[in-house]
C-alpha positions in Angstrom: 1.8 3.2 -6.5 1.3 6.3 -4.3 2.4 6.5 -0.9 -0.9 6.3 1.8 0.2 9.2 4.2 3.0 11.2 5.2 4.5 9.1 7.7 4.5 6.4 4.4 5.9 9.0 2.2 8.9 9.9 4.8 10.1 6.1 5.3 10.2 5.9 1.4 12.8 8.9 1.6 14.5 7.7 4.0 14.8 4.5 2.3 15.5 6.0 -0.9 18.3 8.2 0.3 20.0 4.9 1.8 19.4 3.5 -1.6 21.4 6.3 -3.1 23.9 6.0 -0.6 23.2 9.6 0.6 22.6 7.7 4.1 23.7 5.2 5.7 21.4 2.3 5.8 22.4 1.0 9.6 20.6 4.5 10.2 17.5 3.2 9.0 14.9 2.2 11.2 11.1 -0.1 10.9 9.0 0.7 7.8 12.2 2.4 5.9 14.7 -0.4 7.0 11.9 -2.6 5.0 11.3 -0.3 2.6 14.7 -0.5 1.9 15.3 -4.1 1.3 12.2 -5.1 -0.4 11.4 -2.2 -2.4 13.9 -1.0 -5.8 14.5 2.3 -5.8 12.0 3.2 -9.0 9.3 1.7 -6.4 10.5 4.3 -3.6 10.9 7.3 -5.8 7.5 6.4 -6.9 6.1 6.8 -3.1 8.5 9.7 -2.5 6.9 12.2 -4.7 3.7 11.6 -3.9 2.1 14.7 -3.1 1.6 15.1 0.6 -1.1 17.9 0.6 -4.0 15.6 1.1 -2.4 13.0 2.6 -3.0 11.7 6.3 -0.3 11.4 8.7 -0.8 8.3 9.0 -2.4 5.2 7.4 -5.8 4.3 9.1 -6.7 0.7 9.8 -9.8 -0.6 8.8 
């Protein structure tokens, strides 16, 4: 599933990275602290490389 705008795709890094242990997760914060604990890290990687060209910064609510 493809990440819904930038801001989506940047929490998904962030929680990725904390994932990896490349971060630490008490530096996590919001949408990548939740990321993080519901999400596996296929299911991050998979919203990380979404490609951002045509993305929104952020999601719009309907």
């Amino acid at each position: 599933m493809p990440a819904t705008s930038k801001a989506q795709q940047k929490a998904a890094g962030a929680a990725l990275a904390a994932k990896r242990g490349e971060i630490k997760v008490s530096a996590l914060r919001g949408a990548s602290r939740q990321m993080f604990e519901s999400m596996s890290e296929k299911q991050l990687e998979e919203f990380a490389e979404t490609k951002s060209k045509d993305l929104p910064e952020h999601k719009t609510k309907h």
